[in-house]
C-alpha positions as CSV (number, residue, x, y, z in Angstrom):
1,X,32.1,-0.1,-8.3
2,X,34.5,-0.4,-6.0
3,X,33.8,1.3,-2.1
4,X,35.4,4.8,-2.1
5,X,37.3,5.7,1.6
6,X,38.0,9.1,2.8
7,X,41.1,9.1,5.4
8,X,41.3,11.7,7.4
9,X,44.3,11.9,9.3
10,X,47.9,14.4,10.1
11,X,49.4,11.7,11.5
12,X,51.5,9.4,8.9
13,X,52.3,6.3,11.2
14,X,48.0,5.9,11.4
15,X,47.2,6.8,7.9
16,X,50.0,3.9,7.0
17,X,48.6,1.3,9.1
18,X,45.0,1.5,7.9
19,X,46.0,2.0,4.5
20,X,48.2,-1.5,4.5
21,X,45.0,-2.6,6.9
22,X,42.9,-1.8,3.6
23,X,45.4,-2.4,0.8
24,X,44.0,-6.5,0.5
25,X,40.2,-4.7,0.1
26,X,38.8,-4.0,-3.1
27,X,38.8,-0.5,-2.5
28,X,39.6,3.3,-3.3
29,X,41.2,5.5,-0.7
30,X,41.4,8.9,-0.5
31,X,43.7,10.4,1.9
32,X,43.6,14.2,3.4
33,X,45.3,15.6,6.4
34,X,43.9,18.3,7.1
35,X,39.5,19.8,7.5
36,X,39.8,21.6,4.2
37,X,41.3,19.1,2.2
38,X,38.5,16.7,3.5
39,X,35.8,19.2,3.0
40,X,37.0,19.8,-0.6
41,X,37.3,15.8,-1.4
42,X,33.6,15.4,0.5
43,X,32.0,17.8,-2.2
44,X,33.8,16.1,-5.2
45,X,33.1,12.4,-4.4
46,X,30.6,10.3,-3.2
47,X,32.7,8.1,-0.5
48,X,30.7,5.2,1.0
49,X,32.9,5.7,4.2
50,X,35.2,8.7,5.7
51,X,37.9,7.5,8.3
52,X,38.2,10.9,10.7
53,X,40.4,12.1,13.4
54,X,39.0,14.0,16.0
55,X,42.1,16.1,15.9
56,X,43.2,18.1,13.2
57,X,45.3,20.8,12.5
58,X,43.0,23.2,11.3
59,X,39.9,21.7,13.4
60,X,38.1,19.4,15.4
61,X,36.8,16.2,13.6
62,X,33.2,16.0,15.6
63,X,33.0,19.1,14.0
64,X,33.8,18.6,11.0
65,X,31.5,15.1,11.1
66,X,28.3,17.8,12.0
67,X,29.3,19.4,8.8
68,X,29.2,16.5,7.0
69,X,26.0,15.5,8.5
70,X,23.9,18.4,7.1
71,X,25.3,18.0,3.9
72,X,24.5,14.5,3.7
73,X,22.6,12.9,6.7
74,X,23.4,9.3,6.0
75,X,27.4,9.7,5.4
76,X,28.4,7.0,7.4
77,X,31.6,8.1,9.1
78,X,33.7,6.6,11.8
79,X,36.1,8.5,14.4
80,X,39.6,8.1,15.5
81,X,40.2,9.5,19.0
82,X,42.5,9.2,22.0
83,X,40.9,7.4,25.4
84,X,40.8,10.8,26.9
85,X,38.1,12.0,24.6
86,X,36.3,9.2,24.3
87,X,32.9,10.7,26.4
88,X,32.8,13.0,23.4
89,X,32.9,10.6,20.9
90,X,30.3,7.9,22.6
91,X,27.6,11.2,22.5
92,X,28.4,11.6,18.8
93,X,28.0,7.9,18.1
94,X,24.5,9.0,19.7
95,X,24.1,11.5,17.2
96,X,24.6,9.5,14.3
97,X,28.3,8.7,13.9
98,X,28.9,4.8,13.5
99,X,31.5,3.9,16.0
100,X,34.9,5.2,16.9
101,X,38.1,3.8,17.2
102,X,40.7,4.4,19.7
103,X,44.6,5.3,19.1
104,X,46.8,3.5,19.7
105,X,45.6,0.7,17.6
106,X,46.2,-2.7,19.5
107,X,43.8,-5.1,17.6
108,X,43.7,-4.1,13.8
109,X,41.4,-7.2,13.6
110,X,38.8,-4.6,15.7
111,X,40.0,-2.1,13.0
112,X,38.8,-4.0,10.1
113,X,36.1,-5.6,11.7
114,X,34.3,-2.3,12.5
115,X,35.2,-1.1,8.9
116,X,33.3,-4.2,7.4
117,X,30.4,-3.0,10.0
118,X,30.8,0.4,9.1
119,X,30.6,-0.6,5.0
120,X,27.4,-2.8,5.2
121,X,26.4,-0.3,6.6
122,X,26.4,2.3,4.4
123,X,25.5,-0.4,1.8
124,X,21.8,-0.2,3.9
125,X,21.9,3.2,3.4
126,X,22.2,2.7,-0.5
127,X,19.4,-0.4,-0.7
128,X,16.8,2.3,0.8
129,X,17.6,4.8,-1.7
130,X,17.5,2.3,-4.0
131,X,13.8,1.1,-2.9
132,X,12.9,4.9,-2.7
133,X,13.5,5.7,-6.3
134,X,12.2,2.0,-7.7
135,X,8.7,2.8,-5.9
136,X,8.5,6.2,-6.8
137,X,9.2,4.7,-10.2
138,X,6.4,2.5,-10.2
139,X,3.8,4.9,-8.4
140,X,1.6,4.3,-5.7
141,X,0.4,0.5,-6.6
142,X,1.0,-2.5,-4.7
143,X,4.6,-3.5,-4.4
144,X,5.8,-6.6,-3.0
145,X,9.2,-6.3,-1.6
146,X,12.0,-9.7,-1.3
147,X,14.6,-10.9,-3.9
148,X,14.2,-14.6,-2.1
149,X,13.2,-17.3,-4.7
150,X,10.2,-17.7,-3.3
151,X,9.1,-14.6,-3.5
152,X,10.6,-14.3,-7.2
153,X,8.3,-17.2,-7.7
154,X,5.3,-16.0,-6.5
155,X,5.4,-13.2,-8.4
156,X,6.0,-14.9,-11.4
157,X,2.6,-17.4,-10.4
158,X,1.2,-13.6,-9.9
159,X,2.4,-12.8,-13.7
160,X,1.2,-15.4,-15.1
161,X,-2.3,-15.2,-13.7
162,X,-3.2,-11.7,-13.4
163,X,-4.3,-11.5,-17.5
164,X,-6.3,-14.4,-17.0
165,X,-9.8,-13.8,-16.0
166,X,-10.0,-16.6,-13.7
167,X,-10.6,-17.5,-9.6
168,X,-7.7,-17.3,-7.5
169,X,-7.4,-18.7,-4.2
170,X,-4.5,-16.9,-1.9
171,X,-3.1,-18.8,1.1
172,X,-1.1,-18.2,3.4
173,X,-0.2,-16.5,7.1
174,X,-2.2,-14.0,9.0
175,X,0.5,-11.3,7.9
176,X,2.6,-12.4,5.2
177,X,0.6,-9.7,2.6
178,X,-2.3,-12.1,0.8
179,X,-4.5,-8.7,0.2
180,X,-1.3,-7.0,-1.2
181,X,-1.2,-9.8,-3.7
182,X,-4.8,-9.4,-4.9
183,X,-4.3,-6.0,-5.8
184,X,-1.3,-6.9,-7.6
185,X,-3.5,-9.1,-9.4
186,X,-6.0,-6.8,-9.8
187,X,-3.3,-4.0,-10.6
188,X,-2.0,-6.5,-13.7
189,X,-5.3,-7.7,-15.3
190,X,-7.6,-6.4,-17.9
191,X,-9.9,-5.2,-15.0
192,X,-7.7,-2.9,-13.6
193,X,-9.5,0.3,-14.6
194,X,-12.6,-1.5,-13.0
195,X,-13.2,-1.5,-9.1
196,X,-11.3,-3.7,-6.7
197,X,-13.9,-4.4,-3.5
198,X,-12.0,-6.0,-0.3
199,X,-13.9,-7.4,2.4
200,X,-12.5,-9.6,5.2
201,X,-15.3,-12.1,5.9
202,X,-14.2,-12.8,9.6
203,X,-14.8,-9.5,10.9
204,X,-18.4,-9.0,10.0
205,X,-21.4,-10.8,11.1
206,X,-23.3,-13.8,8.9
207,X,-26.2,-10.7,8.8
208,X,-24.1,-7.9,8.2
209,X,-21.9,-9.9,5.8
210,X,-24.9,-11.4,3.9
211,X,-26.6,-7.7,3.5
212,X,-22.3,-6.2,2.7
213,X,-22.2,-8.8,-0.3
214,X,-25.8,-9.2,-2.4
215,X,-26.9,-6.0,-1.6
216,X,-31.1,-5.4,-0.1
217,X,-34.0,-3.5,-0.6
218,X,-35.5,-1.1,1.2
219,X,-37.5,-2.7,4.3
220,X,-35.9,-6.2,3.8
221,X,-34.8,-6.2,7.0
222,X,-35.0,-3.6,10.4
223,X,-32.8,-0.6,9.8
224,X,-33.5,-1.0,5.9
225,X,-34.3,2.5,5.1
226,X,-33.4,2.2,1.5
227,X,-32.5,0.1,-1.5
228,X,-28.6,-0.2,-1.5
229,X,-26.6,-2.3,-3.8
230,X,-23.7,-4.8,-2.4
231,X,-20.8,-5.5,-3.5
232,X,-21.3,-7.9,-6.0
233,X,-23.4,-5.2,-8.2
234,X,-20.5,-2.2,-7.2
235,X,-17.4,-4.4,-8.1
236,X,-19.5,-5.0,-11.8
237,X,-16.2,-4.9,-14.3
238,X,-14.0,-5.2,-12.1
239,X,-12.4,-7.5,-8.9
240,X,-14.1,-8.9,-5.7
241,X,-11.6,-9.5,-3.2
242,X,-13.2,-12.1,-0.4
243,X,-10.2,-12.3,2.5
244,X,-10.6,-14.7,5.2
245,X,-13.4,-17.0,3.2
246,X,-12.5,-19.7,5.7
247,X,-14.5,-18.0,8.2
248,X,-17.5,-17.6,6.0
249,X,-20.7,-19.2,7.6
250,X,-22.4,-22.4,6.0
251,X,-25.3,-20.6,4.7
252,X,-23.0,-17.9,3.1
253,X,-21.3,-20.5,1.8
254,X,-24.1,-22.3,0.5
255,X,-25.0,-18.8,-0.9
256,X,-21.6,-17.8,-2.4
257,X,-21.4,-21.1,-4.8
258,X,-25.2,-20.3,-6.3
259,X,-23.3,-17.4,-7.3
260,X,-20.6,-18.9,-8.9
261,X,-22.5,-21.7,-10.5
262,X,-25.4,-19.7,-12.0
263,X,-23.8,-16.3,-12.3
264,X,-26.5,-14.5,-10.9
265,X,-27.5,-13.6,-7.4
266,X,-30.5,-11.3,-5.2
267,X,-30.8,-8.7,-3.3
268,X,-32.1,-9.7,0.2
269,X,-35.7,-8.9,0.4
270,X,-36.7,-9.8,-3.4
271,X,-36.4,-12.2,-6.2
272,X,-35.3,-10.3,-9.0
273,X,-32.1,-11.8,-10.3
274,X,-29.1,-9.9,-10.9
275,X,-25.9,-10.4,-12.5
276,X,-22.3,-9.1,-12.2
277,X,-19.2,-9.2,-14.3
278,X,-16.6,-9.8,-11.5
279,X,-13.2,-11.5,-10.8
280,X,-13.2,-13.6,-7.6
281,X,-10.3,-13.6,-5.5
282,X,-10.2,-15.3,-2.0
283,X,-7.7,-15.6,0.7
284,X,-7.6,-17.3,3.8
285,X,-5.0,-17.9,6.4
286,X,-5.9,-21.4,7.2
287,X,-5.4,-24.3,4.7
288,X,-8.6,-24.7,3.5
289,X,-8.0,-28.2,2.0
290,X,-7.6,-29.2,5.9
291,X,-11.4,-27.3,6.6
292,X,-13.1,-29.2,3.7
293,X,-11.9,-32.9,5.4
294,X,-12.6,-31.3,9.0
295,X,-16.2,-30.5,7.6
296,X,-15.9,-26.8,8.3
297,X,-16.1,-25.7,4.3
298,X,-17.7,-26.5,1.7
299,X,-16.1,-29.4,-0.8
300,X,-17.7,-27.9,-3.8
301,X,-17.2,-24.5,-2.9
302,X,-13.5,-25.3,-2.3
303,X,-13.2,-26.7,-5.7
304,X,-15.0,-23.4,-7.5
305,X,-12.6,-21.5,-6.1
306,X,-9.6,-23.6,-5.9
307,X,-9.5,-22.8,-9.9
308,X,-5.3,-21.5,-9.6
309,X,-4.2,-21.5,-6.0
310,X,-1.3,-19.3,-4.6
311,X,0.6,-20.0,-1.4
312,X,2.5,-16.7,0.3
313,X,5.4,-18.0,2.3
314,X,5.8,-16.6,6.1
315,X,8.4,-14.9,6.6
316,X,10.7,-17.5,8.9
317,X,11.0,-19.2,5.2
318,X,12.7,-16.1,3.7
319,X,15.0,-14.7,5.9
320,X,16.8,-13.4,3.2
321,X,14.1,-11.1,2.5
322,X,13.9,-9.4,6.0
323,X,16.2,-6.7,6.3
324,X,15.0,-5.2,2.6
325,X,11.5,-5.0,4.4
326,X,13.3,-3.6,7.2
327,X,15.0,-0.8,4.6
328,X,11.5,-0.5,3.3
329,X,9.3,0.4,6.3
330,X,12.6,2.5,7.7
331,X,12.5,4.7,5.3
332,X,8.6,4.7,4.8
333,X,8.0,5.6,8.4
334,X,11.1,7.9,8.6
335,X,9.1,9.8,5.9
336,X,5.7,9.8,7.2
337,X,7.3,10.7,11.2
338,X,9.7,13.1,9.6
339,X,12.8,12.0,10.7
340,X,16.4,10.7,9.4
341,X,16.9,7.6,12.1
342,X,18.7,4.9,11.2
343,X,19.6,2.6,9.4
344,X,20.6,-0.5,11.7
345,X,23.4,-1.6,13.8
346,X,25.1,-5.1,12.7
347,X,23.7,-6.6,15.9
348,X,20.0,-4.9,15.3
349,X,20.4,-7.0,11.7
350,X,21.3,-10.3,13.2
351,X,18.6,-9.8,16.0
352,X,15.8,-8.7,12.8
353,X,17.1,-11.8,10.2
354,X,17.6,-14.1,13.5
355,X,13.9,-13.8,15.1
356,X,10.9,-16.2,14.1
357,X,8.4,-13.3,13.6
358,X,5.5,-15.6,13.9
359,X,3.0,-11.9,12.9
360,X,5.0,-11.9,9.7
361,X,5.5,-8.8,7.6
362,X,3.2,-7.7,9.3
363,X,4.6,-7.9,12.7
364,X,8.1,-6.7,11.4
365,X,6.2,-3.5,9.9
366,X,5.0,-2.8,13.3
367,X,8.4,-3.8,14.9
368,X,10.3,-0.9,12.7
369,X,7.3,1.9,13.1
370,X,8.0,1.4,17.0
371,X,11.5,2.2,16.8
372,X,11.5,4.8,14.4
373,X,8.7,6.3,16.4
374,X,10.6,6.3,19.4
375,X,13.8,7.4,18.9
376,X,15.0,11.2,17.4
377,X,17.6,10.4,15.8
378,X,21.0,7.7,15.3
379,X,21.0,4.1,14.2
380,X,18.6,1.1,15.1
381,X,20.5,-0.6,18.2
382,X,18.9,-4.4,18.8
383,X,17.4,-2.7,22.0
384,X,15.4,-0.5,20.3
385,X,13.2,-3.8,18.6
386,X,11.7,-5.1,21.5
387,X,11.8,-8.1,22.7
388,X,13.8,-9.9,19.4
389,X,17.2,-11.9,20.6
390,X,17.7,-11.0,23.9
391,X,21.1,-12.5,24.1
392,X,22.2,-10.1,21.4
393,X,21.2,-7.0,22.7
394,X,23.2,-8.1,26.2
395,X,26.7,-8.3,24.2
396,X,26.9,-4.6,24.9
397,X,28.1,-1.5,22.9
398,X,29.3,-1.5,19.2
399,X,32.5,-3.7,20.4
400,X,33.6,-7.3,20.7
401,X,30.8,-8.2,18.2
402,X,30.2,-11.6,16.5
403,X,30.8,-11.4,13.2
404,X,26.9,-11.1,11.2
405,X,27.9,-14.5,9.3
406,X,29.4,-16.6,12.5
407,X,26.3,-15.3,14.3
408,X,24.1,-16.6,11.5
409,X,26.2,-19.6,11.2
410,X,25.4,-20.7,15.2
411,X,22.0,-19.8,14.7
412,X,21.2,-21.7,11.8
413,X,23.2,-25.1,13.3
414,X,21.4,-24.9,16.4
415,X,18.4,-24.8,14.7
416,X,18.7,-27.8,12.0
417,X,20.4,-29.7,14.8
418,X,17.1,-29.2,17.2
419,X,14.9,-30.1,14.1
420,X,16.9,-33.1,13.4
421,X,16.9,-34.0,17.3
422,X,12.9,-33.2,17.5
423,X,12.5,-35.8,14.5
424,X,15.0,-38.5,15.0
425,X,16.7,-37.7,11.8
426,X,14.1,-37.9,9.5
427,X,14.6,-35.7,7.0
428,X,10.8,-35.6,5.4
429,X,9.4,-35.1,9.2
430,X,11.8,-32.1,9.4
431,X,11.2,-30.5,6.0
432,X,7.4,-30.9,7.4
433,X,7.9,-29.3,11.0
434,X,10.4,-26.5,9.3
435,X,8.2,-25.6,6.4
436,X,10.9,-26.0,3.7
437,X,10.8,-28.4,0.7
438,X,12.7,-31.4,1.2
439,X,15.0,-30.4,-1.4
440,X,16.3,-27.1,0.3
441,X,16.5,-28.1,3.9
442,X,18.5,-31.2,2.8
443,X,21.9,-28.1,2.2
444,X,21.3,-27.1,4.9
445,X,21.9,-30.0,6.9
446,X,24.7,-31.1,4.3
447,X,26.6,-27.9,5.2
448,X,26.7,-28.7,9.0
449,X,27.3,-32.3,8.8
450,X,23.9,-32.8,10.0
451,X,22.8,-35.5,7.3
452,X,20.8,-38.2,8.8
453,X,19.3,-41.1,6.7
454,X,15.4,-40.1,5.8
């Protein structure tokens, strides 16, 4: 469907240049020239953008905008106004208007720039009411958010597996969403009426751990006032979830694969043997094929559990994927806090698909709960993210912008150039430093005449 465009506007020499500014767009315009007629056009059409004077013949346009506002907080809206009123405009742009656009009009490549702007923006807008309704849809299980192909593929490894009643090993990035993945699993298997158990192994002590996961009797150790069943016996028809098995000590180790290998295991502090129906999934955010040669994990451990391995890719692999987190947790935490902030400004984009966001998901989650938390209302500016791009946030105002794709553009040379510098051209040491297959950082460098023999 094509954008819809509500011009509002008494004077015929501007409504003539922004409609032959729009006529080469694929879109609808709907032209009024007076408050009523645009009030009556608002409440019969959804329009993805309203062009507005601030004067009118029948009213003032920021008033008219506050109108629209409380009929439909995330109408995305853009001003016309002379230089003279400009102070007024700036505080609305505060208070939730895009941007504004002074008359006369001596650049209409600014004009149509900020209309582009002002378009993806409200395309934002749509993506997190699109989100909203598919997770209500689904309910309150674990989604996993990204249309990038490697996300498309990991879910379809997750498909594929979850049915089968077998060991999973997740890898990947302190961040990047392993235990969200085992539920998923857990979520799609024949177990999922059973009990999921999660326990990160690195944040407990060999003891405490030991006691957390076979269970121990009452007296088997100081402190044991009574018998108490671990997790192995509580997660009985259902899914153990080990995170962080990397960190697991030798002797839990040691103990873990007796498990595994006789299907049977003991509380601390007797000798009766027990056994559990369970599902075994571990994660760990180091490469555990790299601990086994280093000595630090067992090799027949390694291979018990190795049974179908997944790998979750971080997030600098998937920028693509980025800003529908960002819609994700925007409109999460705007629900939780109670607010209506947002979305973000074209520079807060580039600065959020532009940084490395070495805490992953993880670290972008926390990024967008900061800013949400902080600010009462209008759109995400690139100064409100912290420390991410510095040099975009020092462009300034809403004006004078790089285009989002130019921005990308000089990113992404600079980068593969770098890599390619850093490796002296050798393609297969790059694809190894970057983290991409061979095969889809070689387009990259094709596109910017980077290609270098391997």
């Amino acid at each position: 469907m094509k954008p819809r465009i509500l011009l509002v506007d008494d004077d015929p020499f501007t409504r003539l240049l922004i409609e032959d500014l729009l006529c080469d767009r694929a879109v609808e315009v709907k032209v009024a020239v007076n408050a009523a007629q645009a009030r009556a056009a608002f409440r019969q059409t959804d329009f993805n953008l309203i062009l507005l004077d601030q004067r009118l013949p029948d009213g003032n346009g920021l008033d008219l905008f506050a109108e629209i506002r409380r009929e439909r907080p995330r109408q995305v809206a853009l001003l016309i106004t002379g230089f003279a009123a400009v102070r007024d405009a700036v505080r609305a742009v505060r208070e939730g208007l895009f941007d504004y656009l002074t008359k006369p009009f001596e650049n209409p490549e600014e004009l149509d720039a900020v209309i582009t702007r002002a378009l993806e923006l409200d395309r934002a807008y749509r993506e997190i009411t699109a989100l909203r309704e598919s997770l209500d849809a689904r309910g309150s299980g674990p989604v996993i958010i990204g249309r990038s192909a490697a996300i498309e593929g990991l879910l379809m490894q997750v498909r594929q597996v979850a049915p089968l009643d077998t060991t999973v090993l997740v890898e990947g990035e302190s961040g990047t969403g392993k235990e969200l993945i085992a539920q998923l699993i857990h979520r799609s298997s024949g177990r999922s009426a059973g009990p999921m158990l999660e326990i990160n192994c690195g944040a407990l002590s060999e003891q405490l751990l030991e006691s957390t996961l076979f269970g121990y009797e009452k007296g088997a150790f100081t402190g044991a006032a009574k018998s108490t069943a671990g997790y192995f016996e509580e997660a009985d028809g259902g899914t153990l979830f080990l995170d962080e098995i990397a960190d697991m000590s030798t002797k839990l180790q040691s103990s873990l694969l007796r498990v595994l290998q006789e299907g049977t295991f003991t509380r601390l502090g007797t000798t009766a043997q027990r056994k559990s129906d369970i599902r075994l999934i571990c994660a760990t955010n180091k490469a555990l094929a790299n601990e086994v040669a280093a000595g630090r994990f067992r090799a027949d451990l390694y291979y018990r559990i190795n049974v179908v391995a997944l790998r979750i890719p971080p997030l600098r692999e998937r920028p693509e994927d980025v800003m529908s987190l960002a819609l994700h947790f925007l409109d999460h935490y705007n629900r939780k806090f109670g607010k209506e902030v947002g979305a973000f400004t074209p520079e807060a984009a580039t600065a959020l698909e532009a940084a490395h966001w070495p805490g992953n998901v993880r670290e972008l989650q926390h990024a967008i709960e900061r800013a949400v938390a902080v600010k009462s209302s209008g759109l995400i500016a690139a100064g409100d993210l912290g420390t991410l791009a510095p040099a975009t946030r020092a462009a300034g105002g809403l004006h004078g912008l790089t285009p989002f794709r130019e921005a990308r553009d000089a990113f992404d040379r600079e980068y593969f150039s770098r890599l390619l510098d850093a490796t002296g051209g050798n393609i297969s040491e790059a694809a190894r430093l970057s983290g991409l297959a061979r095969q889809n950082l070689y387009p990259h460098l094709k596109r910017f005449g980077l290609v270098a023999s391997a």
